[in-house]
mmCIF file of the N, C-alpha and C atoms, coordinates in Angstrom:
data_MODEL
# 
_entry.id   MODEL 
# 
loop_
_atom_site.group_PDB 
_atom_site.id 
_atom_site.type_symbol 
_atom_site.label_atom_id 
_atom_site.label_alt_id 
_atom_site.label_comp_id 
_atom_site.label_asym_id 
_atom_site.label_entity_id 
_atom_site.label_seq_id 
_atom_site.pdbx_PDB_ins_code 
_atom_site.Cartn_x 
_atom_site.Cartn_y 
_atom_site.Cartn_z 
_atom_site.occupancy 
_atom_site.B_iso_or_equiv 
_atom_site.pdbx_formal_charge 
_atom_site.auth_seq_id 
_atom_site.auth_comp_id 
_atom_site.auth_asym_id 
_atom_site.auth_atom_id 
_atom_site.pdbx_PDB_model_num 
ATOM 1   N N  . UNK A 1 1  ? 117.456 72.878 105.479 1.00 0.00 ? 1  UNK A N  1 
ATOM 2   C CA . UNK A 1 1  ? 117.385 74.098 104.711 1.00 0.00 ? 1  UNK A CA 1 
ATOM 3   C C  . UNK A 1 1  ? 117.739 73.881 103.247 1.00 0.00 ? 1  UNK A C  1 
ATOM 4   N N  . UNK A 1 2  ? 118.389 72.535 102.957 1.00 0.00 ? 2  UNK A N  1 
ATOM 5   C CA . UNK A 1 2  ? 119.103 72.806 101.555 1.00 0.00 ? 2  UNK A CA 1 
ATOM 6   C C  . UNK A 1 2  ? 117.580 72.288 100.554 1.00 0.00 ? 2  UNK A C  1 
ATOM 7   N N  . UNK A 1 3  ? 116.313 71.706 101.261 1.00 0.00 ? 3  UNK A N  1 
ATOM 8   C CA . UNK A 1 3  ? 115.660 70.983 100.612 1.00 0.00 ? 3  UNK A CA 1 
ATOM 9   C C  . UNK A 1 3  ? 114.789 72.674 100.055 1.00 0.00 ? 3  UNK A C  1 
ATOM 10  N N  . UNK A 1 4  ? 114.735 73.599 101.042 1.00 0.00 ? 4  UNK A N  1 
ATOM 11  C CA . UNK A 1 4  ? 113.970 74.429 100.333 1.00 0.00 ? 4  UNK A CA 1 
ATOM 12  C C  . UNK A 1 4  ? 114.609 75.109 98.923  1.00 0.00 ? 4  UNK A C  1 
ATOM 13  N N  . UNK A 1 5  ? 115.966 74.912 98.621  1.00 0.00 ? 5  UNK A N  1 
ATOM 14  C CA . UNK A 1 5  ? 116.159 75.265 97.005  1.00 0.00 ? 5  UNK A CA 1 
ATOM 15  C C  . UNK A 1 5  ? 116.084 74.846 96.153  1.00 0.00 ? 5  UNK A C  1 
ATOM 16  N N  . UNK A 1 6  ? 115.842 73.640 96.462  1.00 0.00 ? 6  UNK A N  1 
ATOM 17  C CA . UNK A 1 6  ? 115.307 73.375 95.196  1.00 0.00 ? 6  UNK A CA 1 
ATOM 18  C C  . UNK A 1 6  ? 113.765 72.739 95.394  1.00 0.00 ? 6  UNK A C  1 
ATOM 19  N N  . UNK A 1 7  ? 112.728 73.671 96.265  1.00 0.00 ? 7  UNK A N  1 
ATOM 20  C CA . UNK A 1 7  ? 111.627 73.229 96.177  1.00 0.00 ? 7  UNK A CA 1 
ATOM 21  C C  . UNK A 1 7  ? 111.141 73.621 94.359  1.00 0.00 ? 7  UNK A C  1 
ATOM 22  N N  . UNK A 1 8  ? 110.102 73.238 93.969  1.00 0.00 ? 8  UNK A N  1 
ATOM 23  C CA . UNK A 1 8  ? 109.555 73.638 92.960  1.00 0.00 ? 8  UNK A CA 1 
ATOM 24  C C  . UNK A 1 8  ? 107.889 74.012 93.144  1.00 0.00 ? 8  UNK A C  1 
ATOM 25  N N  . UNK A 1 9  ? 107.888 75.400 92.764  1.00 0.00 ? 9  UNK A N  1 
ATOM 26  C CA . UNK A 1 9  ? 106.740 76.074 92.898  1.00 0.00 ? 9  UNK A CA 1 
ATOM 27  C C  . UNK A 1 9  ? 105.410 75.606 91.656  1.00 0.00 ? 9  UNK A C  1 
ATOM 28  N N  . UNK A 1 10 ? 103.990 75.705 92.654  1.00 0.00 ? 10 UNK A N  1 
ATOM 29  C CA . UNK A 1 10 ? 103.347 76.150 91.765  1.00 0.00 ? 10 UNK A CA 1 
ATOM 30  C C  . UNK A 1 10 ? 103.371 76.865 91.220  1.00 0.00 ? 10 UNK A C  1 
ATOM 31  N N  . UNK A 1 11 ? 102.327 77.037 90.012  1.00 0.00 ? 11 UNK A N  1 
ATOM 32  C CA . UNK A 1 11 ? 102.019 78.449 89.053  1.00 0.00 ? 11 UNK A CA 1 
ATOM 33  C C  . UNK A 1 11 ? 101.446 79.602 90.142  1.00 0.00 ? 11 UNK A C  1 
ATOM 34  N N  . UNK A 1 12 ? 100.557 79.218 91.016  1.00 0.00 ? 12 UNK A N  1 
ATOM 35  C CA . UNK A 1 12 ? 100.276 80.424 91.935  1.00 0.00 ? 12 UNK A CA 1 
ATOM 36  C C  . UNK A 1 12 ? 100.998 80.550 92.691  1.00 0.00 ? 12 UNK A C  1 
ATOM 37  N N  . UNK A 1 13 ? 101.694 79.729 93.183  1.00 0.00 ? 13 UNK A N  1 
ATOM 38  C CA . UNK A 1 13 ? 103.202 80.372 93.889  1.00 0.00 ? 13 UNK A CA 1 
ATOM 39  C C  . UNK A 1 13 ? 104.089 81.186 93.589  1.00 0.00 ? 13 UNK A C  1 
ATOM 40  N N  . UNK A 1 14 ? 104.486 80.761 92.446  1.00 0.00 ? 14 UNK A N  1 
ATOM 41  C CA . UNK A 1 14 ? 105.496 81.428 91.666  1.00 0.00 ? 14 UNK A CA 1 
ATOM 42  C C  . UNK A 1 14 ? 104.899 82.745 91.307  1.00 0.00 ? 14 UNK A C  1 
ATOM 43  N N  . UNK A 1 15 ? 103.593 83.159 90.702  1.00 0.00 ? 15 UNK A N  1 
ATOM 44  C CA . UNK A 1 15 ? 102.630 84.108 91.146  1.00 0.00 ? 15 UNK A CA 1 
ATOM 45  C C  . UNK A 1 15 ? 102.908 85.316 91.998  1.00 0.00 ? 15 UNK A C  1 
ATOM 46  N N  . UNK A 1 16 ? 102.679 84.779 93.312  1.00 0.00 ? 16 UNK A N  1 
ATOM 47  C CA . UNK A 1 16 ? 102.376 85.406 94.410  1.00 0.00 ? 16 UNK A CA 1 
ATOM 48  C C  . UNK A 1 16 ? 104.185 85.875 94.548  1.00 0.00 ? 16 UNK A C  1 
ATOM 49  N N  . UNK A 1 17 ? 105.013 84.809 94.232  1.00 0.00 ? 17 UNK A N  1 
ATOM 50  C CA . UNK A 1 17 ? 106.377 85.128 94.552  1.00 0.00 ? 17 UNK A CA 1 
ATOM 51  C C  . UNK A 1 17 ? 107.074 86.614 93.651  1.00 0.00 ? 17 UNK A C  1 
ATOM 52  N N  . UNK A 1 18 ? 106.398 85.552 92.400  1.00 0.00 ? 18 UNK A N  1 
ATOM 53  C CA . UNK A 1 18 ? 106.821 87.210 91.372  1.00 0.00 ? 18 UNK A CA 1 
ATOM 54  C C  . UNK A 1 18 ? 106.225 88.504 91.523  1.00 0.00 ? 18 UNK A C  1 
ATOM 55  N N  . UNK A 1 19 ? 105.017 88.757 92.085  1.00 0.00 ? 19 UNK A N  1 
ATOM 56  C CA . UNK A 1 19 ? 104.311 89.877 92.515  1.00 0.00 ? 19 UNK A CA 1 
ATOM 57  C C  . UNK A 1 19 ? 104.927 90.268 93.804  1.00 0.00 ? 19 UNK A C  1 
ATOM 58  N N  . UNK A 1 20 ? 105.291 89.801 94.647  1.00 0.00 ? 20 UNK A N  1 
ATOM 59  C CA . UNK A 1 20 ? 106.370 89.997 95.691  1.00 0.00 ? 20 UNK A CA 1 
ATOM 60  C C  . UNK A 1 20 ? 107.792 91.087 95.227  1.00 0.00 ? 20 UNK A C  1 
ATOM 61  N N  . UNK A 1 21 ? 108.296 90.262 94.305  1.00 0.00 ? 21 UNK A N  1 
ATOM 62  C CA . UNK A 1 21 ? 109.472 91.175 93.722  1.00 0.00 ? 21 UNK A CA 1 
ATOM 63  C C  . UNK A 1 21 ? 109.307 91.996 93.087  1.00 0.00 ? 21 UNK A C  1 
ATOM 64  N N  . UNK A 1 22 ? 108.207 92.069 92.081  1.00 0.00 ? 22 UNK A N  1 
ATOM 65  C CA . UNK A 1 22 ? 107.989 93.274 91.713  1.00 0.00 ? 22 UNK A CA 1 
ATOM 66  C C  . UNK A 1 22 ? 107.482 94.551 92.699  1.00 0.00 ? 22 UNK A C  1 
ATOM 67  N N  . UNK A 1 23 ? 106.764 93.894 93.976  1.00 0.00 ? 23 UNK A N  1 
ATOM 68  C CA . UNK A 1 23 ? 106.387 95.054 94.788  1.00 0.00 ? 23 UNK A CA 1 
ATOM 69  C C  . UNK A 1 23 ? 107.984 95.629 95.550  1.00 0.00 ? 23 UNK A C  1 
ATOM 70  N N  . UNK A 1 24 ? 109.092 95.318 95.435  1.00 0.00 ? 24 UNK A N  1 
ATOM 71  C CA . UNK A 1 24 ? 110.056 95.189 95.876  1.00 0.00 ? 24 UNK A CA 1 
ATOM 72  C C  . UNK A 1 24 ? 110.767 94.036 97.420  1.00 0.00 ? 24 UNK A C  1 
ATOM 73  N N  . UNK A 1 25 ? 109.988 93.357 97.285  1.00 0.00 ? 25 UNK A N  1 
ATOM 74  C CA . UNK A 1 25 ? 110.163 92.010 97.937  1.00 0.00 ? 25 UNK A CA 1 
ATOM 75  C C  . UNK A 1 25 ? 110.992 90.987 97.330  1.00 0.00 ? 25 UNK A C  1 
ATOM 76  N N  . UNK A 1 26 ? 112.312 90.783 97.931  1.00 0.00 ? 26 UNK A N  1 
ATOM 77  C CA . UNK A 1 26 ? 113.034 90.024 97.333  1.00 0.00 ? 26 UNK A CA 1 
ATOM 78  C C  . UNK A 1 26 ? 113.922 89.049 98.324  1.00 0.00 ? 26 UNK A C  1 
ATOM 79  N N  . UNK A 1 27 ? 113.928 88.630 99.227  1.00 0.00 ? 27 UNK A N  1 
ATOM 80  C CA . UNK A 1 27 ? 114.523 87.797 99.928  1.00 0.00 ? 27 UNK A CA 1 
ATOM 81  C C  . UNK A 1 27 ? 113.692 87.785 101.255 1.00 0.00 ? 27 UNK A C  1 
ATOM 82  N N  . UNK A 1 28 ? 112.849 89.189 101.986 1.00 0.00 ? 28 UNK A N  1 
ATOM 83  C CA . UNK A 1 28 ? 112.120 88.910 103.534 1.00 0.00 ? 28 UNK A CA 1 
ATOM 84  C C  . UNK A 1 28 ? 110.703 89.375 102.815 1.00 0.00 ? 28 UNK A C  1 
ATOM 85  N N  . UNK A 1 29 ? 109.592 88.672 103.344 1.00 0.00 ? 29 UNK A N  1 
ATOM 86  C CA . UNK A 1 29 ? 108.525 89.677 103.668 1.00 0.00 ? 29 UNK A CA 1 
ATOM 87  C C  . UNK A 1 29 ? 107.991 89.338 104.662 1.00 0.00 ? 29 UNK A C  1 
ATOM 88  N N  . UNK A 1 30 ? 107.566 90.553 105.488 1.00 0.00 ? 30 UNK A N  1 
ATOM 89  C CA . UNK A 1 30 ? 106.518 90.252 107.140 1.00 0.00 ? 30 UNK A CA 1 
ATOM 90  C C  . UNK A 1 30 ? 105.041 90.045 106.683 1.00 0.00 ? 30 UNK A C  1 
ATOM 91  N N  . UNK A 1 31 ? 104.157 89.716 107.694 1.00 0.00 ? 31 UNK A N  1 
ATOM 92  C CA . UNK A 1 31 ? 102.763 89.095 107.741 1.00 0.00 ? 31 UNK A CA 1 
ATOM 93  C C  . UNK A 1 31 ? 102.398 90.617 107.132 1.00 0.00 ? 31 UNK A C  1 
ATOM 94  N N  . UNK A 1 32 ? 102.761 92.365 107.896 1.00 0.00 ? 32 UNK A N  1 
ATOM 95  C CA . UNK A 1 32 ? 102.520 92.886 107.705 1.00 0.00 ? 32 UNK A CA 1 
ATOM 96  C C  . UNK A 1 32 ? 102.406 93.247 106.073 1.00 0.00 ? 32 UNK A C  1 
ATOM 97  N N  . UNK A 1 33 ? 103.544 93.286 105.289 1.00 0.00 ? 33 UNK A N  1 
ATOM 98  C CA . UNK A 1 33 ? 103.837 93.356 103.958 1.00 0.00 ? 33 UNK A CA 1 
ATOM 99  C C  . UNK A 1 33 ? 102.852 92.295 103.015 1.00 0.00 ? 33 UNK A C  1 
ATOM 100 N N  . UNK A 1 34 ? 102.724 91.398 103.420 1.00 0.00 ? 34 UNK A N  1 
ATOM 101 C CA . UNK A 1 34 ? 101.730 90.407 102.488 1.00 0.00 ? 34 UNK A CA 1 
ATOM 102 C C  . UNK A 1 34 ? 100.479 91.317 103.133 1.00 0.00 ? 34 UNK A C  1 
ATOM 103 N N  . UNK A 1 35 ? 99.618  91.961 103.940 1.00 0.00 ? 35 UNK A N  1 
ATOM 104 C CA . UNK A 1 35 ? 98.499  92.054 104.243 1.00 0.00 ? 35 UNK A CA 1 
ATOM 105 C C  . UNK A 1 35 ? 98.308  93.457 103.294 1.00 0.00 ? 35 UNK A C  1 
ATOM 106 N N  . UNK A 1 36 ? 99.620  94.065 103.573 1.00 0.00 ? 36 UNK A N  1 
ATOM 107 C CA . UNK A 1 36 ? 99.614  95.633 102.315 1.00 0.00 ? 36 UNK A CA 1 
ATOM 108 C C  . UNK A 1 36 ? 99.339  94.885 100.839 1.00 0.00 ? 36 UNK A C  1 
ATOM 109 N N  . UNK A 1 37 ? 99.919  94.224 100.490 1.00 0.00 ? 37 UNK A N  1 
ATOM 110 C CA . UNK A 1 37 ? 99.680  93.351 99.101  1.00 0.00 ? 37 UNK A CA 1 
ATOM 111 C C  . UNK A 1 37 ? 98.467  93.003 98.661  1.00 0.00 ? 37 UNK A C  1 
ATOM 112 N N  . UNK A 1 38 ? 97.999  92.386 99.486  1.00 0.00 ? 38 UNK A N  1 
ATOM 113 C CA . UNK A 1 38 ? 96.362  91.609 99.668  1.00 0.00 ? 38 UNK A CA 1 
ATOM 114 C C  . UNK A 1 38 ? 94.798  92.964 99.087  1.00 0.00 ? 38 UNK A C  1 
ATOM 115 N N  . UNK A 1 39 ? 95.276  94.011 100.197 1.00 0.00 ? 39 UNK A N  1 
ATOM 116 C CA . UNK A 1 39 ? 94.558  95.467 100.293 1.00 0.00 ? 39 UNK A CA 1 
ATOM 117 C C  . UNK A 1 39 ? 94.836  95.913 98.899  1.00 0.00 ? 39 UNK A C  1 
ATOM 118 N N  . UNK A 1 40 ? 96.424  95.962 98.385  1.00 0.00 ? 40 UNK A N  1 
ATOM 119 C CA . UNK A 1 40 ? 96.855  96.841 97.254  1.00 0.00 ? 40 UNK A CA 1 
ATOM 120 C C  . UNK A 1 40 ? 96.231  96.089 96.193  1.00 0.00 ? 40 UNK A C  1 
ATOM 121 N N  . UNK A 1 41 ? 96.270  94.995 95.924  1.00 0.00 ? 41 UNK A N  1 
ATOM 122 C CA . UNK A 1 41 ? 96.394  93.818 94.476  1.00 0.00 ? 41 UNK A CA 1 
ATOM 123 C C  . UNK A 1 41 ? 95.469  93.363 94.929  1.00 0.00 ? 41 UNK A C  1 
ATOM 124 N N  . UNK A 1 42 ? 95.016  93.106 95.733  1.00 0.00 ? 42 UNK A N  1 
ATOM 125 C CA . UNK A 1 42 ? 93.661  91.938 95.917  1.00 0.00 ? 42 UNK A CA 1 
ATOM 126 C C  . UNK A 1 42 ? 94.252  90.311 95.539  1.00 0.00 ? 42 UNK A C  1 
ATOM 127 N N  . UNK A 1 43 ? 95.388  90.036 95.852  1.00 0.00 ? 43 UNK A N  1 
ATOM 128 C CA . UNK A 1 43 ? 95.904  88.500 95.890  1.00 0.00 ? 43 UNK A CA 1 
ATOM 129 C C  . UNK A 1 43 ? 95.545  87.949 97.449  1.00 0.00 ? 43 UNK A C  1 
ATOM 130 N N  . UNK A 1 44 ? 95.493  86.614 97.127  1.00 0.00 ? 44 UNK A N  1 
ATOM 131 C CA . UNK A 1 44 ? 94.967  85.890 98.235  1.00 0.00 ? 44 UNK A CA 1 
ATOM 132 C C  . UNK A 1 44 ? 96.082  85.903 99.332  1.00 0.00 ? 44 UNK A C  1 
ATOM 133 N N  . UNK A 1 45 ? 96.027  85.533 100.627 1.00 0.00 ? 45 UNK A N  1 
ATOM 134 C CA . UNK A 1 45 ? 96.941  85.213 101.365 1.00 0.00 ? 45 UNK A CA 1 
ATOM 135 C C  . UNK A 1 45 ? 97.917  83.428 101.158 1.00 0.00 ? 45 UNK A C  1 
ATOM 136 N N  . UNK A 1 46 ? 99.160  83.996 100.953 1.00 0.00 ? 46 UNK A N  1 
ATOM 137 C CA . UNK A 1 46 ? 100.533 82.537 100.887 1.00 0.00 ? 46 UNK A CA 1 
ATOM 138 C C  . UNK A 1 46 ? 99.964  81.652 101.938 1.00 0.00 ? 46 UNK A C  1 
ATOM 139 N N  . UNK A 1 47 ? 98.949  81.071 102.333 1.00 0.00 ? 47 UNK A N  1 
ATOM 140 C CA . UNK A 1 47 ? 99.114  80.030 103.492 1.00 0.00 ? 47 UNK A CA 1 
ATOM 141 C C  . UNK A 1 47 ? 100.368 79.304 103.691 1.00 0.00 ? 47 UNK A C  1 
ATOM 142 N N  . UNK A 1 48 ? 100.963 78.545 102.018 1.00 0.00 ? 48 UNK A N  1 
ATOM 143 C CA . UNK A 1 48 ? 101.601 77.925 102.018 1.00 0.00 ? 48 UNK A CA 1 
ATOM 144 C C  . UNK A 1 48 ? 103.174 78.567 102.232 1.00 0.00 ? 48 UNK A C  1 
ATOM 145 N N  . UNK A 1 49 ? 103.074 79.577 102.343 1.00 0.00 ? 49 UNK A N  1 
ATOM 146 C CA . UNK A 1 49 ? 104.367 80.347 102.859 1.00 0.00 ? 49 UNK A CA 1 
ATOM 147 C C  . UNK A 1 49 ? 104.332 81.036 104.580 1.00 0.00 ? 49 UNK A C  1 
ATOM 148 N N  . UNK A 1 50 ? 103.165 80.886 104.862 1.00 0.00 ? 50 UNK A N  1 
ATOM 149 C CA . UNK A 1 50 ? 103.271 81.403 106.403 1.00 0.00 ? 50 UNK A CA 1 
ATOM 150 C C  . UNK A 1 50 ? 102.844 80.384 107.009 1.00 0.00 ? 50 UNK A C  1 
ATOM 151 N N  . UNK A 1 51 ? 102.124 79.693 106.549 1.00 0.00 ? 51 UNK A N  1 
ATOM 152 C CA . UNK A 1 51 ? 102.410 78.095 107.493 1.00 0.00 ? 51 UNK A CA 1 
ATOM 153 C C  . UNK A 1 51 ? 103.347 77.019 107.739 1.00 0.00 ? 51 UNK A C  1 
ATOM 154 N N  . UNK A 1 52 ? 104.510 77.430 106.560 1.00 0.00 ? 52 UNK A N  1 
ATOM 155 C CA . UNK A 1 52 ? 105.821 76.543 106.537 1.00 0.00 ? 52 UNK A CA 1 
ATOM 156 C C  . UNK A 1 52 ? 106.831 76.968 107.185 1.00 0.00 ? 52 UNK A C  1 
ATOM 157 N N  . UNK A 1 53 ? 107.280 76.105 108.352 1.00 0.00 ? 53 UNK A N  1 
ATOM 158 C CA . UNK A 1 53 ? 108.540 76.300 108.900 1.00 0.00 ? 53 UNK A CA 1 
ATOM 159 C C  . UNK A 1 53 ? 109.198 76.642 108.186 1.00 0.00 ? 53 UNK A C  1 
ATOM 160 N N  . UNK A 1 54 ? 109.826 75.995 107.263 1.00 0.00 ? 54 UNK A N  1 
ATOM 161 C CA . UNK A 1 54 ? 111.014 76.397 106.377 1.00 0.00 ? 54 UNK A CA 1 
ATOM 162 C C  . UNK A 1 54 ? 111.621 77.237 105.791 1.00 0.00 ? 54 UNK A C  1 
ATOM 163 N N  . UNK A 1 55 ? 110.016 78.283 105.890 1.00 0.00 ? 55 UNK A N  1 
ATOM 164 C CA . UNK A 1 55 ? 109.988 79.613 105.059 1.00 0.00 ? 55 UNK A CA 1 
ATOM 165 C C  . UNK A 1 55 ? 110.229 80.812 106.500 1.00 0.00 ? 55 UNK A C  1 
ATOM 166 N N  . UNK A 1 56 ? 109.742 80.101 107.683 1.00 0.00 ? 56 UNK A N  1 
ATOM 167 C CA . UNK A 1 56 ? 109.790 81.086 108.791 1.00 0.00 ? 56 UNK A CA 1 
ATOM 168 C C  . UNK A 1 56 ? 111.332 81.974 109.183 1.00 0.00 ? 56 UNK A C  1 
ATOM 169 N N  . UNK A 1 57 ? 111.352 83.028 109.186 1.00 0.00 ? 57 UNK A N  1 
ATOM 170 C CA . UNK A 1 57 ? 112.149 83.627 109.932 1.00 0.00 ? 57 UNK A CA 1 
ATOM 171 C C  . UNK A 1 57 ? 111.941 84.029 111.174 1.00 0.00 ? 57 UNK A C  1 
ATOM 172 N N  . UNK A 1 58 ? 111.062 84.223 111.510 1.00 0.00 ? 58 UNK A N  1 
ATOM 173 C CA . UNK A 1 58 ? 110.761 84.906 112.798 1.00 0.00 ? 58 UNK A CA 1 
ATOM 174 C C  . UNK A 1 58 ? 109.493 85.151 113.045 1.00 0.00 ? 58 UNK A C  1 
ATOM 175 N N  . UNK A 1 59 ? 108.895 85.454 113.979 1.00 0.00 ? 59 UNK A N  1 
ATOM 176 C CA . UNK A 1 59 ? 107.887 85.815 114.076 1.00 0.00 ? 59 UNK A CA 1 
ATOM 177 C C  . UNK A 1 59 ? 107.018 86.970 113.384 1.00 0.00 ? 59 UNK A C  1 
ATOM 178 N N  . UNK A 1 60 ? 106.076 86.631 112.206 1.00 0.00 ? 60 UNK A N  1 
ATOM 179 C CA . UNK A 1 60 ? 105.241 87.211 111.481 1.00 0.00 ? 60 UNK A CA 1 
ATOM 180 C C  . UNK A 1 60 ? 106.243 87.610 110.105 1.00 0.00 ? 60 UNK A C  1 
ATOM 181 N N  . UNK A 1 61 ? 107.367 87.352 109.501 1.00 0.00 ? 61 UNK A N  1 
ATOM 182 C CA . UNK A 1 61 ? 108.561 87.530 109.100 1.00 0.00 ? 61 UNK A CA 1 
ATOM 183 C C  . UNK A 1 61 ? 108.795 85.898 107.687 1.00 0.00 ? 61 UNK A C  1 
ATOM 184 N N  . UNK A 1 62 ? 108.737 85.947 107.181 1.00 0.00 ? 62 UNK A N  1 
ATOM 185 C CA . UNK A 1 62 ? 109.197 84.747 105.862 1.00 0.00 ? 62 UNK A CA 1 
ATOM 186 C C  . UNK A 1 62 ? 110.034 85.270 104.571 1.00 0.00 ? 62 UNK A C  1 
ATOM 187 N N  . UNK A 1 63 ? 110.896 84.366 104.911 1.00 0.00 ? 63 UNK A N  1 
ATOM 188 C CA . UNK A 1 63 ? 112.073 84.177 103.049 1.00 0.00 ? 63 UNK A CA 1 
ATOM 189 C C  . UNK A 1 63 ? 111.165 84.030 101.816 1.00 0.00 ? 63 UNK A C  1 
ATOM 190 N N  . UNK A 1 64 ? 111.463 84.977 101.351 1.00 0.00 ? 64 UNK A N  1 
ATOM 191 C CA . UNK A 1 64 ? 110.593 84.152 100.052 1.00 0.00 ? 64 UNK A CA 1 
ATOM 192 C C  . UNK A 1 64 ? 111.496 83.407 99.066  1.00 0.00 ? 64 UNK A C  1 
ATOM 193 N N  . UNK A 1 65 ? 110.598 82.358 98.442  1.00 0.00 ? 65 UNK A N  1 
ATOM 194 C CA . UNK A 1 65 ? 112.055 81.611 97.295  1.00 0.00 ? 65 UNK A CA 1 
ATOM 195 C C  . UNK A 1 65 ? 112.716 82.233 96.443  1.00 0.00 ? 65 UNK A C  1 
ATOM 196 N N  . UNK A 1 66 ? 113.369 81.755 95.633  1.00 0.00 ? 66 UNK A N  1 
ATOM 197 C CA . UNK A 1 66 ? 114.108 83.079 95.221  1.00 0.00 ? 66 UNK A CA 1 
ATOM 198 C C  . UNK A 1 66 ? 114.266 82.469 93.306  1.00 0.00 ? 66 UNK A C  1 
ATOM 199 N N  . UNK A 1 67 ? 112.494 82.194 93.319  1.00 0.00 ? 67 UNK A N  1 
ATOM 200 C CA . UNK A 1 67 ? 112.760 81.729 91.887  1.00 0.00 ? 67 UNK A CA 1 
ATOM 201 C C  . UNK A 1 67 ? 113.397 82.650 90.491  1.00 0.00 ? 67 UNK A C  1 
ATOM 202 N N  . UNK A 1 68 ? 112.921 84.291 91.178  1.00 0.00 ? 68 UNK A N  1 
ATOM 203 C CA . UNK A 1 68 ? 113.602 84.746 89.884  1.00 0.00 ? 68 UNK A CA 1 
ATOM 204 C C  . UNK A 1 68 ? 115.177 84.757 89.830  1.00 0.00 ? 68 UNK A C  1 
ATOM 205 N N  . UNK A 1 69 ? 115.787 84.625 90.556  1.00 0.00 ? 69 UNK A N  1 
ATOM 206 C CA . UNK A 1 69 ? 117.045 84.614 90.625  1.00 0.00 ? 69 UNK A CA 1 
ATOM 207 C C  . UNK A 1 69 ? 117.585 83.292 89.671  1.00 0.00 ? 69 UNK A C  1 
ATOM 208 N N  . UNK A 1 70 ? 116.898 82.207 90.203  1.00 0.00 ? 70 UNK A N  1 
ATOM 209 C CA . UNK A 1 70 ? 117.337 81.075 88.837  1.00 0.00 ? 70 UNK A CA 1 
ATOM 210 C C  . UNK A 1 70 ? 116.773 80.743 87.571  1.00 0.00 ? 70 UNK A C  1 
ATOM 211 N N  . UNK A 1 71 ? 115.754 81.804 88.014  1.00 0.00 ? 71 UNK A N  1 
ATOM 212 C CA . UNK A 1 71 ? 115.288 81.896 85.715  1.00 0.00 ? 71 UNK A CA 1 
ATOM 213 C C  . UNK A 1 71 ? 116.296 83.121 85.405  1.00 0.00 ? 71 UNK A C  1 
ATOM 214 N N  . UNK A 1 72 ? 116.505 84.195 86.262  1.00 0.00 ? 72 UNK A N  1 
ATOM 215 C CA . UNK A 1 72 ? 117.763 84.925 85.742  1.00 0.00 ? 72 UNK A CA 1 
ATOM 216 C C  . UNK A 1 72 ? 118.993 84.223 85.258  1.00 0.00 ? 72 UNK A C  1 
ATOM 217 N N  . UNK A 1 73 ? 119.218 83.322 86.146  1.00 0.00 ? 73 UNK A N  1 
ATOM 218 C CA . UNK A 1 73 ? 120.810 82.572 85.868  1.00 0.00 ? 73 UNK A CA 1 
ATOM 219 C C  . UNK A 1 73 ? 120.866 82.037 84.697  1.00 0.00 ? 73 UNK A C  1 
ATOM 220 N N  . UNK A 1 74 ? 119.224 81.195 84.486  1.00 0.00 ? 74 UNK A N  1 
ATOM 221 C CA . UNK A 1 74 ? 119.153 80.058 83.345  1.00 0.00 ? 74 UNK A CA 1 
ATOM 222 C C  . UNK A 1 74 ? 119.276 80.998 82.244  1.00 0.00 ? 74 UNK A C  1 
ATOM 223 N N  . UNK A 1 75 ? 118.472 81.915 81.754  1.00 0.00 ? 75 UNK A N  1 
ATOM 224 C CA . UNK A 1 75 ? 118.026 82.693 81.065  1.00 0.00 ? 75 UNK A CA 1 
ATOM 225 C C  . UNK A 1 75 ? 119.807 83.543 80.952  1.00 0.00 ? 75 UNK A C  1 
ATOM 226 N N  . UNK A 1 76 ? 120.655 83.887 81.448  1.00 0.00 ? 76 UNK A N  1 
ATOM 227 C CA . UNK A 1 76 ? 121.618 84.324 81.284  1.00 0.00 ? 76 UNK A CA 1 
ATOM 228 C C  . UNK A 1 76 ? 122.929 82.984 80.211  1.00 0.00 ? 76 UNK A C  1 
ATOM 229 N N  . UNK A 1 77 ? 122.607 82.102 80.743  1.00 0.00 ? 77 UNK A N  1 
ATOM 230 C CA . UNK A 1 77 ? 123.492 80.967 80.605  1.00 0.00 ? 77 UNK A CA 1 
ATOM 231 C C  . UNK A 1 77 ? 123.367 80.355 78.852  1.00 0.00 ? 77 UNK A C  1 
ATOM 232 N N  . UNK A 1 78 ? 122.102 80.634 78.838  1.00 0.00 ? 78 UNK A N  1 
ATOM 233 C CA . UNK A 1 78 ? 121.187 79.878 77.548  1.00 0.00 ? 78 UNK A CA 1 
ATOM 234 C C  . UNK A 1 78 ? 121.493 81.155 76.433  1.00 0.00 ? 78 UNK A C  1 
ATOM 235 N N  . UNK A 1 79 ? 121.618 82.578 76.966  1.00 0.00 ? 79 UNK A N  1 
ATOM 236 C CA . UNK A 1 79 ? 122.259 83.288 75.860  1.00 0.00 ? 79 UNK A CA 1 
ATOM 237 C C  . UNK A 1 79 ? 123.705 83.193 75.498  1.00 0.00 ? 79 UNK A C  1 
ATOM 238 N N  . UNK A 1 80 ? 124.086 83.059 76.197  1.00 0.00 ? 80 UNK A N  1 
ATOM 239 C CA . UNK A 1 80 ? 125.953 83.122 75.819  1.00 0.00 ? 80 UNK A CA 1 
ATOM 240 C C  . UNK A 1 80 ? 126.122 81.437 74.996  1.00 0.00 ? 80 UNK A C  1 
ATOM 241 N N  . UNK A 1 81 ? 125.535 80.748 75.352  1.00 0.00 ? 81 UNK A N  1 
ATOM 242 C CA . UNK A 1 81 ? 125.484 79.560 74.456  1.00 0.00 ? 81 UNK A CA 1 
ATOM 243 C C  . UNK A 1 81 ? 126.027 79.972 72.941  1.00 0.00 ? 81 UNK A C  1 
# 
């Protein structure tokens, strides 16, 4: 589990991830929730997030990464500098 934090995303990953949080997706989304996304936005389906163990929670159910959280941190850190 520790290898998925510091995976590093593509640009369409990171994409699909940030359109996630903005739809209010921020740590789970189900197969169901990406298929509302797909209909709403017309973005492709994450293969690479529902075909990876790593990302699985459960059945039809995935973590998403949690890149904005560490451009928040960086982006916090780099002002107080």
């Amino acid at each position: 589990m520790e290898n998925t934090s510091k995976v590093t995303l593509k640009p369409a990953q990171e994409a699909f991830v940030k359109t996630a949080n903005e739809e209010g997706f921020t740590t789970k989304i189900t197969r169901k929730d990406i298929i509302s996304l797909q209909s709403k936005l017309g973005i492709t389906k994450p293969a690479w997030l529902m075909k990876s163990s790593a990302y699985r929670l459960g059945r039809g159910s995935y973590a998403l990464p949690t890149i904005g959280q560490v451009a928040e941190t960086n982006t916090i850190k780099s002002d107080s500098e």
